[in-house]
LOMARFI-664035 format. One record per residue (C-alpha): residue number from 0; x negated, y negated, z. Coordinates in steps of 0.2 Angstrom, whole numbers, plus 5000, padded with zeros to 4 digits. Layout:
BEGIN
NUM	X	Y	Z
...
END
This chain:
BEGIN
0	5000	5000	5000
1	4993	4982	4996
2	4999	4964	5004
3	5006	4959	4989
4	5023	4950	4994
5	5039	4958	4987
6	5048	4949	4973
7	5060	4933	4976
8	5074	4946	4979
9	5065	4960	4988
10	5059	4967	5003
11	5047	4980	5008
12	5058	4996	5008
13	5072	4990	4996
14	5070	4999	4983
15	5062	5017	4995
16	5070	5033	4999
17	5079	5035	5017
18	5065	5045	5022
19	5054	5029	5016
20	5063	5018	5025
21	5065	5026	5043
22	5082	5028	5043
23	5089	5044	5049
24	5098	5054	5037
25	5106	5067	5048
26	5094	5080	5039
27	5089	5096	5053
28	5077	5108	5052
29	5080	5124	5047
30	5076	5132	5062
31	5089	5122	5072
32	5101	5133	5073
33	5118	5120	5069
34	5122	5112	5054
35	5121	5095	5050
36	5133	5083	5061
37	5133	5071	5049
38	5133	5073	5028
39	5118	5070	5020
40	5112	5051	5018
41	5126	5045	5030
42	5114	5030	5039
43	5118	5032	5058
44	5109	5016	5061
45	5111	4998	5057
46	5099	4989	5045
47	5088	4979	5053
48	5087	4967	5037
49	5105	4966	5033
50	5112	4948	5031
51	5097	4940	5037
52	5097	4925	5027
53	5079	4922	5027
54	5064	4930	5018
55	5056	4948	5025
56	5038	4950	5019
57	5026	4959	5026
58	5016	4946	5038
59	5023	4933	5043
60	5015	4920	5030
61	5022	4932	5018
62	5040	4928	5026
63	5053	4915	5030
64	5059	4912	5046
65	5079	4909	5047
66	5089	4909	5064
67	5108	4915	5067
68	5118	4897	5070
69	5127	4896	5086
70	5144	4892	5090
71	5144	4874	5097
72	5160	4863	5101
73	5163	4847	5091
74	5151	4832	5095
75	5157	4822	5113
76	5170	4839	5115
77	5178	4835	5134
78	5173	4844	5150
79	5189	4854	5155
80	5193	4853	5176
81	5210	4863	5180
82	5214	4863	5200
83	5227	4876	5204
84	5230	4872	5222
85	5241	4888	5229
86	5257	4887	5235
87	5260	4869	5233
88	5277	4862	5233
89	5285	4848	5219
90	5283	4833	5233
91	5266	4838	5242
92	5254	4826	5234
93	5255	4805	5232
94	5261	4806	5214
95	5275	4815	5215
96	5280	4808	5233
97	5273	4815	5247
98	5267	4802	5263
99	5250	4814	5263
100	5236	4803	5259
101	5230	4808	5239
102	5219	4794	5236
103	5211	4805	5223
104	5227	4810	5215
105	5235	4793	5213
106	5218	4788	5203
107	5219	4799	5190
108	5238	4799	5190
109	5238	4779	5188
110	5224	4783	5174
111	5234	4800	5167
112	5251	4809	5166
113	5260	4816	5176
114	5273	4829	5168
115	5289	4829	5184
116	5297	4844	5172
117	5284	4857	5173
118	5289	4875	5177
119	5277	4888	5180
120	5280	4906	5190
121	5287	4909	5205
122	5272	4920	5211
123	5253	4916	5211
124	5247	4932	5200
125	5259	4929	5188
126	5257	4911	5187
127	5238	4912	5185
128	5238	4928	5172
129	5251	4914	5162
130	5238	4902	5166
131	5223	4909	5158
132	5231	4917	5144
133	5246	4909	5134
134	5255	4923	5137
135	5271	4928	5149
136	5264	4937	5162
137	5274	4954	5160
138	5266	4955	5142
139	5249	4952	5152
140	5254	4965	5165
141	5258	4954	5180
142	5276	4957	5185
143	5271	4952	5203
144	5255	4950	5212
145	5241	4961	5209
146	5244	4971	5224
147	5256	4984	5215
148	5253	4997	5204
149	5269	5008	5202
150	5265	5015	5187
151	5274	5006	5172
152	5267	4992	5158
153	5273	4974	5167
154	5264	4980	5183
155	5247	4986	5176
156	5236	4973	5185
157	5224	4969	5170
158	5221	4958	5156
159	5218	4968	5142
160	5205	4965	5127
161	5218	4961	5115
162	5222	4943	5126
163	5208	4934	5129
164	5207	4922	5141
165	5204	4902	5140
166	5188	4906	5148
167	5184	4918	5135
168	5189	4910	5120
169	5180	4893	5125
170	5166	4903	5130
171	5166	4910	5110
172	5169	4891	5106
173	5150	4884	5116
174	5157	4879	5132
175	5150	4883	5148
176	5162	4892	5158
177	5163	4892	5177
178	5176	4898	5191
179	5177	4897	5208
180	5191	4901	5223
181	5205	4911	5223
182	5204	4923	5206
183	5221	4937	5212
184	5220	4947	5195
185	5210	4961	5200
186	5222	4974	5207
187	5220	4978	5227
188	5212	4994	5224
189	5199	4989	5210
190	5194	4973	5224
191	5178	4984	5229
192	5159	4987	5225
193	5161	5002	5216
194	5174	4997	5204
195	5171	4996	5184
196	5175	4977	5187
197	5185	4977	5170
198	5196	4963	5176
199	5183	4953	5188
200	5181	4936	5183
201	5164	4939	5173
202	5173	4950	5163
203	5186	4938	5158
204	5175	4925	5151
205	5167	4915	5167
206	5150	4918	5168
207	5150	4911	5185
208	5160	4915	5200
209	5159	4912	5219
210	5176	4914	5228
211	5189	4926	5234
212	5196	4939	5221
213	5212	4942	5231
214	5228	4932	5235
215	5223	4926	5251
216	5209	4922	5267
217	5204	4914	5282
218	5197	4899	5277
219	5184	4899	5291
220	5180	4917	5289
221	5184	4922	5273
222	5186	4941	5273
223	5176	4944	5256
224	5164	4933	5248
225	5161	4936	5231
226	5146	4928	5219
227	5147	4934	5201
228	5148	4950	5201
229	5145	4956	5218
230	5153	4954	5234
231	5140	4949	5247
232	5135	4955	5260
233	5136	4943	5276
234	5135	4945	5294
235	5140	4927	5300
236	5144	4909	5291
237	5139	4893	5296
238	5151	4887	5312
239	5154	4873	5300
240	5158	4884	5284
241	5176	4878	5279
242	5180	4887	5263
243	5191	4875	5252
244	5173	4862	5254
245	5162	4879	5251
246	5171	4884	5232
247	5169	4864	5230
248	5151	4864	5235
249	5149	4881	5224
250	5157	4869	5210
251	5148	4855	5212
252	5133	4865	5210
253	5138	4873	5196
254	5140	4856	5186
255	5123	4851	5190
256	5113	4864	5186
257	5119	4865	5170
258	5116	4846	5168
259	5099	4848	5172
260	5098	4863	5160
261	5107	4856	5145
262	5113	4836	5143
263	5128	4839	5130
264	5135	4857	5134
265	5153	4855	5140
266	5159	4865	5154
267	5177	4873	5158
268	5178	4874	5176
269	5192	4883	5185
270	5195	4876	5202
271	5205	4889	5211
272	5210	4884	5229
273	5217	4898	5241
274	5224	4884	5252
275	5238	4878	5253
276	5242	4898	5257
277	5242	4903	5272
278	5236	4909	5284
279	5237	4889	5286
280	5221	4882	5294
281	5213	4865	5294
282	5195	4856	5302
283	5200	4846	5317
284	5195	4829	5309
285	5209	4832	5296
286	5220	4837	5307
287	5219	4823	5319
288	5221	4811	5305
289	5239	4819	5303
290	5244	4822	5324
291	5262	4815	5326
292	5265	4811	5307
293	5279	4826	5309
294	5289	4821	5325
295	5306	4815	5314
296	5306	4835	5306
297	5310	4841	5290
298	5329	4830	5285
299	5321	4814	5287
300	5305	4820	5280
301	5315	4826	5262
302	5324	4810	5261
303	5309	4801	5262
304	5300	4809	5249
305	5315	4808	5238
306	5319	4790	5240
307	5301	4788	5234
308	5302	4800	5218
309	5319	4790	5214
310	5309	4773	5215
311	5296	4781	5205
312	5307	4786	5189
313	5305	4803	5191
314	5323	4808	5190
315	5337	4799	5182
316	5349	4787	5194
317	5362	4796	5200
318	5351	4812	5204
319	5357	4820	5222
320	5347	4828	5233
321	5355	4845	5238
322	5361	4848	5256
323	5348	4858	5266
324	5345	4877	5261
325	5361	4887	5265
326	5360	4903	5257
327	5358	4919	5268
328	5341	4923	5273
329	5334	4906	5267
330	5344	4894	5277
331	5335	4878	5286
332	5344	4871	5301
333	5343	4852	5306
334	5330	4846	5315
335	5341	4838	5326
336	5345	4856	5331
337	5331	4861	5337
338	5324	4860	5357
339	5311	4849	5360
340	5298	4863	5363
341	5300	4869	5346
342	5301	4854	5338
343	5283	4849	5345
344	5277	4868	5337
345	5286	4865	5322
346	5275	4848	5318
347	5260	4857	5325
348	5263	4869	5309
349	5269	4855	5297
350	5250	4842	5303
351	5241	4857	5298
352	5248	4860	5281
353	5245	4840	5276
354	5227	4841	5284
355	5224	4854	5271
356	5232	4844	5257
357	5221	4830	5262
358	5206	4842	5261
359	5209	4846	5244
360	5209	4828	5240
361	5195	4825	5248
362	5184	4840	5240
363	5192	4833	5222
364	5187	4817	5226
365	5168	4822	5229
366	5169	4832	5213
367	5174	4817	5203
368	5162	4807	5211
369	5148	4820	5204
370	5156	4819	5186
371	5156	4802	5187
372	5138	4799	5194
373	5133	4808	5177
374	5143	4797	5166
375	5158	4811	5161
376	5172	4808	5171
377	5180	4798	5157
378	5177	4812	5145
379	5182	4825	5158
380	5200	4832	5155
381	5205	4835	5174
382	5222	4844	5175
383	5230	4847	5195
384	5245	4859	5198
385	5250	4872	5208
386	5253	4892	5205
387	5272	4891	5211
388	5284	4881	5224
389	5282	4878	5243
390	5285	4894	5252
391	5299	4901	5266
392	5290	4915	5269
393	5285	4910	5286
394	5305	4913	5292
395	5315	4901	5301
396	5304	4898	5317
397	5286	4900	5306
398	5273	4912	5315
399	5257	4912	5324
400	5253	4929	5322
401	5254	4928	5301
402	5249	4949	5299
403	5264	4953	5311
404	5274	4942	5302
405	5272	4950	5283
406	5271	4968	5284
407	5284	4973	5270
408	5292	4988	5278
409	5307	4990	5277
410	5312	4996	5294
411	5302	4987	5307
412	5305	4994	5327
413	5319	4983	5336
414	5301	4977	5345
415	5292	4972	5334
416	5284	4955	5336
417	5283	4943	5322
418	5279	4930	5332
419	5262	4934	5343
420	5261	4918	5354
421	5246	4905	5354
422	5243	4891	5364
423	5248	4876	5352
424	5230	4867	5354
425	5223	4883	5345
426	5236	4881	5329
427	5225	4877	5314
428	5208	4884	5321
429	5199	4899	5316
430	5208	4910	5331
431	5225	4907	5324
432	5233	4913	5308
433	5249	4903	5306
434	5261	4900	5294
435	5276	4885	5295
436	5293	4888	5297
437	5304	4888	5278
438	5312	4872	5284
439	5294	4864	5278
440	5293	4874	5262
441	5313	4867	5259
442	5303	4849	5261
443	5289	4852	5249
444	5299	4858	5238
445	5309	4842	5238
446	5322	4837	5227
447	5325	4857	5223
448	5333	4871	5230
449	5323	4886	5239
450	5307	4893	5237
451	5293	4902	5231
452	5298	4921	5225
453	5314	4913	5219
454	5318	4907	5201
455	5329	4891	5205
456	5318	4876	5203
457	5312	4876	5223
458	5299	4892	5217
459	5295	4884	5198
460	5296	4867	5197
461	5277	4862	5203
462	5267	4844	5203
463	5255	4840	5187
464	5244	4829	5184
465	5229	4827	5169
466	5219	4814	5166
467	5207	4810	5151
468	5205	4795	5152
469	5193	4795	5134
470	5206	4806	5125
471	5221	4801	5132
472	5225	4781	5134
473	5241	4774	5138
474	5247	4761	5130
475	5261	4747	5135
476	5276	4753	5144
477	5272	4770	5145
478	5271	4773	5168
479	5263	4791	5162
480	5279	4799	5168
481	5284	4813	5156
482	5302	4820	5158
483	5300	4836	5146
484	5300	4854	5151
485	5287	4862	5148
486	5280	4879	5154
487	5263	4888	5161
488	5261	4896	5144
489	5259	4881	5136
490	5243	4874	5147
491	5229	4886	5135
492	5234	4883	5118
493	5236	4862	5126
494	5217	4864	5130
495	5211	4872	5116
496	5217	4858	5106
497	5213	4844	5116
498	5195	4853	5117
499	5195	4856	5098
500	5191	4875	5099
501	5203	4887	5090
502	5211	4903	5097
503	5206	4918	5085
504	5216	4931	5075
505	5202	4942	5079
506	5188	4945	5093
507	5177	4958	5094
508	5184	4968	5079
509	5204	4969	5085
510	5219	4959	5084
511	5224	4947	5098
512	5241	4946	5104
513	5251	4930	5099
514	5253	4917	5112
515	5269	4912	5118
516	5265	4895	5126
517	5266	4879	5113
518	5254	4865	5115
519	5263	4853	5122
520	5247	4839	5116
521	5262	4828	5107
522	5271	4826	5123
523	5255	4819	5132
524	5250	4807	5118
525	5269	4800	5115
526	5280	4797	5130
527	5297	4798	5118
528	5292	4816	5110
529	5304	4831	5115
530	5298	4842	5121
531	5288	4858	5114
532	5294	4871	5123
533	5312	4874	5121
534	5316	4890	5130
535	5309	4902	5142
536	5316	4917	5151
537	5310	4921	5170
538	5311	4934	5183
539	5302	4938	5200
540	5307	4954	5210
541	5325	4954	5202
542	5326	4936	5201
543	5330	4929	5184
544	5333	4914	5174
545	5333	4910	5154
546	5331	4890	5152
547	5337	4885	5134
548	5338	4866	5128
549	5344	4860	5146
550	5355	4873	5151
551	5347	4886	5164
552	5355	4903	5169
553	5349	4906	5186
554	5351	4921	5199
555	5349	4924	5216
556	5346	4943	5218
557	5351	4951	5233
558	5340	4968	5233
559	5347	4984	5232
560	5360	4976	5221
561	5367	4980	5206
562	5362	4968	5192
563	5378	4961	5185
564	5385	4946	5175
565	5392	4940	5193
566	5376	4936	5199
567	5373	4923	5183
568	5375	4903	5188
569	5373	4890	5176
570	5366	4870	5176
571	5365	4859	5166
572	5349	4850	5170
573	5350	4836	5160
574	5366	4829	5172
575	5361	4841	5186
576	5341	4842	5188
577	5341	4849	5207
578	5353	4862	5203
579	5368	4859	5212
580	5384	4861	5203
581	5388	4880	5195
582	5396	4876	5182
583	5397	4894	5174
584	5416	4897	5176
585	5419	4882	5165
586	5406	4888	5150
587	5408	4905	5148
588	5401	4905	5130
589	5385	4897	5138
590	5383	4911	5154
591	5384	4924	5138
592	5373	4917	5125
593	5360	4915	5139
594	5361	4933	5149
595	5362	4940	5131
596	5344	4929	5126
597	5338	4934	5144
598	5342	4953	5140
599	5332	4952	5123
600	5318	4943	5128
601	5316	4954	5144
602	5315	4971	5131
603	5302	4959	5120
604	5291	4956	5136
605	5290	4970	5146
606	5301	4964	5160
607	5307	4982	5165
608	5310	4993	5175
609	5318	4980	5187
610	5314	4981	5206
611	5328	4991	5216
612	5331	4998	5233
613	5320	5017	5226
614	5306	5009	5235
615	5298	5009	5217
616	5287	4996	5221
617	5278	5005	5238
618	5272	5018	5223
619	5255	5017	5220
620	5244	5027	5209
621	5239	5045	5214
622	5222	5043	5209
623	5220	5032	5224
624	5222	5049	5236
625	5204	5049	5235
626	5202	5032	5245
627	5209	5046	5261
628	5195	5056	5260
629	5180	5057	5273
630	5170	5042	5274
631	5153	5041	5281
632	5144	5024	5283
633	5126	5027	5287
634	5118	5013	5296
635	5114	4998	5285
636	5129	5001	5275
637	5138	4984	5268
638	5156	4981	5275
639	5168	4991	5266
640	5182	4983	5257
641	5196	4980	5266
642	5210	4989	5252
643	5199	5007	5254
644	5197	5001	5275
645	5216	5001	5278
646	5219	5017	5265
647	5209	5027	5278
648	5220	5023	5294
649	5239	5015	5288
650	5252	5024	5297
651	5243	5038	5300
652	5233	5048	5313
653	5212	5046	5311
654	5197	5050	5320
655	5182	5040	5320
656	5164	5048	5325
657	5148	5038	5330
658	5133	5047	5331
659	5123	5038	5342
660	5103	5046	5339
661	5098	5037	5353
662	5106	5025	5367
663	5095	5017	5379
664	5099	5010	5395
665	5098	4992	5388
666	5104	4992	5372
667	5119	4983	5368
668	5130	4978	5354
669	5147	4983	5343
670	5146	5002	5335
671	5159	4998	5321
672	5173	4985	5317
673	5189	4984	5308
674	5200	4967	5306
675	5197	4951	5312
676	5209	4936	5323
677	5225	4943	5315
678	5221	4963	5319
679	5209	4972	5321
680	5198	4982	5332
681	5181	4984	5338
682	5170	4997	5349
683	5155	4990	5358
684	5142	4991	5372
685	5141	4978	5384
686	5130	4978	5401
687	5128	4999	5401
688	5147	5002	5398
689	5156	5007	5381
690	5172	4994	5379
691	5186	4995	5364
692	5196	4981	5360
693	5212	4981	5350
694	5220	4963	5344
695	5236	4968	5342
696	5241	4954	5330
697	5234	4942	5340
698	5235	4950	5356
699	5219	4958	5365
700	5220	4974	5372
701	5203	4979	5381
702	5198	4996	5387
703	5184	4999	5399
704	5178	5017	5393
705	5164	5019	5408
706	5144	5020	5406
707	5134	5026	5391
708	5120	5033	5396
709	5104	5035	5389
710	5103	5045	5376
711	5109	5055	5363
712	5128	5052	5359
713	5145	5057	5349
714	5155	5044	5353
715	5174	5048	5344
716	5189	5037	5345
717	5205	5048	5342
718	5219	5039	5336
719	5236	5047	5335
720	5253	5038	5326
721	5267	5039	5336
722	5285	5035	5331
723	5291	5016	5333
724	5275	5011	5323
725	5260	5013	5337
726	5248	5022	5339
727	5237	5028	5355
728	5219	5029	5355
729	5209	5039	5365
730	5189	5037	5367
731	5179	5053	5370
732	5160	5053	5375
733	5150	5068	5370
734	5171	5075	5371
735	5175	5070	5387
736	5189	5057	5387
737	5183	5039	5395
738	5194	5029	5391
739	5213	5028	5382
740	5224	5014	5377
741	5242	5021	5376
742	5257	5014	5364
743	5252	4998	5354
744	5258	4994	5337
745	5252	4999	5322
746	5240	4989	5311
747	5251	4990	5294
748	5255	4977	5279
749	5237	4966	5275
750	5231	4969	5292
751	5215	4973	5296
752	5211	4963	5284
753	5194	4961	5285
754	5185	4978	5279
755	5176	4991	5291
756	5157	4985	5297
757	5144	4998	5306
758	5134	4991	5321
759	5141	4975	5318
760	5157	4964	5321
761	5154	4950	5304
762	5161	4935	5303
763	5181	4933	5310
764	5177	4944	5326
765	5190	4955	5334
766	5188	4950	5349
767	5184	4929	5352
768	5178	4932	5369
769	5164	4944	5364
770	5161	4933	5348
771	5158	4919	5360
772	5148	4927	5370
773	5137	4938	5358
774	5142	4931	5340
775	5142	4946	5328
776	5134	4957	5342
777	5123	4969	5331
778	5120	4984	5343
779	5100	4986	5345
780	5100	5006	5349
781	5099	5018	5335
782	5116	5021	5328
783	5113	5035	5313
784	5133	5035	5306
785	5150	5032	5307
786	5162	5044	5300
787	5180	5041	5297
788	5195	5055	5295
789	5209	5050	5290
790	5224	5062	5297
791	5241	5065	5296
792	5255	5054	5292
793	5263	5048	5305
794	5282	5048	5307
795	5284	5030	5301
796	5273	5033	5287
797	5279	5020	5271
798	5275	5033	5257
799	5285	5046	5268
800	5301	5033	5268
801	5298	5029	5252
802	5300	5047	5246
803	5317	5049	5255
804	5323	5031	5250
805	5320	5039	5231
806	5328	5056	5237
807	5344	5048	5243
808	5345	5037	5227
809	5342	5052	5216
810	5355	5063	5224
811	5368	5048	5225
812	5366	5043	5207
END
């Protein structure tokens, strides 16, 4: 072979044989015993030189060099900002009424939109897989929150690679992409370390995360951190750590690293607050900005904030403001009505709920002042909402225990406690998991009727503001206030045009599924245009509504019901926007059109099977039997996550053995913890003696179980379910009992909800005395395991109940 260059057209090899070449021909010896797998002269590799635009010599100054272009947005493309605070009611923020100071919120209002006819979904998975995709969330797979899995297509808990996400497909289109905070698309049960992390946020187009990737924490303990692709292993946070300023910090960080990295590449950041959720918790400065704002209650509270939306133009003159929440099970009562002692507890709740609105303001506000100390805050779209309405889920009286509160069984003892009490100086702190009472979540959700979960306006109508102040300039009389209905779906294809950057037909090699939301950018640009979305069915665990052209079809779905017609109520919300007036018995061409267009576009999206009393919803995969089985955690082991944690001890019997190698006379410390301030439990050694400790909700139960001697030890705590929903534990040393703790209530529902540690206590302690005392208390012996068996079911168990529940429907049917 010489050096000499291959023609204009040529390149070494072109014109040679396979063999020539290197490329594999499928060819076997003769000896090999098997055919061929593959005919003769089928390449099995790819051509290193296909569709290289450039020149392939033999040395380099034979060749020309050419480089593969990279997708980059247009010139000056905007940085993309969505906040999607969780829980938030309509009146909540400045903008939209509320007496909370939102100094950061008026700004970019005054500078932006606001849109006082935006509907999202009534749950937060839901709402965020509509989000993220453009899609209605059954098509996604999101029915309800991502901790189900009963088996059919609207509740399969993943995006799947035929919808990619507005992180993906800006991601394709050159943008940096960046989340942080609550990400609640990853099914409970695929939440841990050895998961294929298919639907993690990394996965879905965010190529860096730090935040929670289920639907709720402890905000000064959160239960587990995650940072892009692993959860991380931590014994204790700072005593100052506050979560909703940590994701902002992690945010903020974010932003400036690429700045320092690149000067022009725009960023999509997805600022994803767990609060307003509860467990409701606040910092004491917040909340002593906010003591006594709540004395007048929750009547004088909505009329305030309506009065305020009227003066602002959000709703037509003559829009009425519906009388307090009446129907069963969701009624408020009048402040007036209530002792003084409850009163004083009641505005206790409601101070810490608007010192964590305030927070959120205050962590946005330092994140605009970051954009704006690099010159981008005017070409920064910023876009503020909120996953779904104000909730009632904290009952009429609110709790302090919030894990005894929402347990979801169905048949709870006639002693069970949903309400552990707390002294009302620790309400908001990091010993106390508290939720309001509904008659707050009826007032954040002012003008509309009832609450998250629900499909009337109260659980879809949410506050939303964007601001890009480059992009979108208002001009004369136009107060930024935009009156037409618009819908979740429509938020991706809105930003993909604002940002320039197209949704594909194709990605990867397949099809993508069509959106249903419409960019809604006319509406933002011209104040008179109608709106782009003109109808949209709904429906949360039996709850339904089909909006068309004004009208709304609307139930209220008592479960266990039959779904009928009868259930169907109609508005008109152009003469009626806080749903007051049925008006179905006069249009009964109107209730039909609409209940048949719901029907239809329930078959189109997935929508059933719908929720009934079977107990199809507590039915979860049986591949996930293999979270019962035998767990050893050697010493060292990272916390285990609290979904296969709980799977090993709900409603059932278990043993747990500690195998101490050696114990000496001073060595102290916890063996093994489960759960945190709302329930949990904890063995440890304290001054020569072995101690349990069960927080029952809130409420401590300690056990002295005698000296430990030096030595070696099998230290095994035998827990047996009872009937009523307790259990009785029972601590053997070396099998000799010590020590026994008869009849408390089970741990069931989220609780424990902080995973299982070994030779430690991390983070939210189980017990605040030995935290205060000890901190994480990491025993100092030598502690070889901790092995848990799980045993039987116990005669509550919700699997068990369930089984009958579907029995008895069967056989009546």
């Amino acid at each position: 072979m010489t050096d000499q260059a291959p023609g204009e057209n040529a390149r070494p090899g072109a014109q040679s044989t396979n063999a020539e070449a290197g490329t594999d021909t499928g060819l076997q010896p003769a000896d090999a015993g098997t055919p061929a797998a593959t005919p003769v002269g089928t390449p099995r590799r790819r051509d290193p030189y296909a569709n290289f635009p450039g020149r392939i010599g033999r040395t380099m100054g034979q060749s020309e060099p050419a480089w593969a272009p990279r997708e980059t947005p247009a010139p000056g493309a905007p940085n993309i900002v969505v906040v999607l605070v969780d829980d938030l009611g309509y009146s909540d923020i400045g903008p939209f009424g509320s007496e909370i100071p939102t100094p950061v919120l008026d700004r970019l209002a005054d500078r932006g939109v606001r849109l006082t006819n935006y509907h999202t979904m009534p749950l937060c998975s839901p709402a965020r897989a509509a989000l993220l995709t453009g899609l209605n969330p059954h098509r996604v797979g999101y029915s309800l929150v991502a901790n189900a899995d009963p088996g059919f297509p609207g509740y399969g808990m993943e995006i799947a690679d035929d919808i990619p996400t507005l992180a993906e497909i800006l991601h394709d289109g050159g943008y940096a992409t960046y989340a942080v905070g609550k990400w609640h698309l990853t099914r409970d049960s695929a939440s841990n370390a050895a998961d294929d992390r298919r639907n993690w946020p990394l996965q879905k187009g965010f190529e860096r995360y730090y935040g929670v990737l289920e639907g709720l924490t402890s905000l000064f303990h959160p239960h587990q951190l995650v940072r892009d692709n692993s959860p991380l292993d931590i014994d204790e946070l700072p005593d100052d750590y506050y979560y909703t300023d940590a994701i902002t910090d992690e945010a903020i960080s974010m932003v400036k690293s690429l700045r320092a990295h690149d000067p022009d590449k725009p960023f999509f950041l997805y600022l994803a607050h767990n609060a307003v959720h509860g467990p409701l918790q606040a910092k004491a400065e917040d909340l002593e900005r906010h003591r006594g704002r709540y004395a007048d209650g929750w009547d004088e509270l909505r009329e305030s904030r309506f009065g305020r939306q009227l003066d602002a133009g959000m709703f037509p003159p003559g829009t009425r403001l519906p009388r307090r929440n009446f129907e069963a099970g969701f009624e408020v009562g009048a402040w007036a009505d209530l002792s003084p002692e409850e009163q004083r507890l009641y505005a206790r709740y409601m101070e810490v709920y608007a010192a964590m609105v305030d927070n959120v303001d205050q962590n946005l506000g330092r994140l605009v002042d970051t954009l704006e100390a690099l010159g981008e805050l005017d070409n920064t779209i910023i876009l503020f909402t909120s996953d779904n309405g104000g909730t009632g889920e904290g009952g009429p009286e609110g709790t302090r225990s919030y894990f005894s509160r929402f347990v979801h069984y169905p048949l709870l003892p006639a002693d069970w406690n949903p309400d552990v009490e707390r002294e009302i100086d620790l309400i908001g702190g990091p010993q106390s998991l508290v939720h309001y009472p509904r008659g707050w979540g009826m007032a954040s959700n002012t003008p509309f009727r009832l609450y998250k979960g629900q499909t009337h306006a109260g659980g879809v109508r949410v506050p939303f503001v964007l601001s890009w102040p480059a992009g979108l300039r208002r001009t004369g009389a136009d107060d930024g206030i935009r009156a037409q209905y618009q819908y979740v779906t429509d938020i991706a294809p809105t930003l993909l045009e604002l940002a320039g950057v197209k949704r594909p037909e194709q990605r990867h090699g397949q099809v993508v599924q069509e959106l249903d939301g419409v960019s809604f950018v006319p509406v933002l640009t011209d104040q008179s245009t109608t709106s782009t979305h003109s109808e949209q069915y709904c429906e949360m665990t039996g709850n339904r509504s089909y909006y068309r052209d004004g009208w709304k079809l609307v139930t209220l779905h008592r479960f266990g019901t039959p779904y009928d017609d009868g259930e169907w109520a109609l508005y008109n919300l152009a003469e009626d926007p806080t749903e007051i007036d049925d008006i179905s018995a006069e249009h009964p061409d109107v209730v039909a059109a609409l209940a048949a267009a719901w029907e239809d576009a329930a078959w189109r999206n997935g929508v059933f099977p719908l929720t009934d009393a079977s107990g199809g919803l507590a039915i979860r995969n049986p591949a996930e039997e293999r979270l019962r089985r035998p767990v050893i955690l050697l010493a060292g082991t990272p916390e285990l996550e609290r979904y296969r944690s709980a799977k090993l001890i709900t409603f059932r019997s278990f043993d747990i053995d500690i195998d101490l190698t050696w114990h000496a006379a001073d060595d102290a410390g916890v063996l093994v913890s489960h759960g945190d301030q709302g329930g949990g439990y904890s063995v440890y050694v304290e001054n020569g003696r072995l101690h349990l400790a069960y927080n029952e909700y809130g409420t401590l139960h300690e056990v002295d179980a005698g000296p430990l001697d030096e030595g070696v030890h099998a230290v095994r705590i035998a827990v047996a379910a009872q009937a009523g929903l307790r259990w009785e534990w029972r601590v053997l040393v070396d099998g000799v009992e010590t020590g026994r703790l008869a009849s408390v209530h089970q741990l069931i529902g989220m609780a424990p909800f902080q995973g299982i540690s070994v030779g430690v206590d991390r983070r939210s302690p189980v017990s605040w005395p030995v935290h205060e005392r000890h901190r994480t208390f990491r025993y100092t012996g030598h502690l070889r395991s901790v092995t848990y068996t799980s045993g039987e079911p116990g005669p509550d168990d919700l699997e068990t109940l369930v089984r009958v529940m579907r029995e008895a429907a069967a056989a009546f049917e």
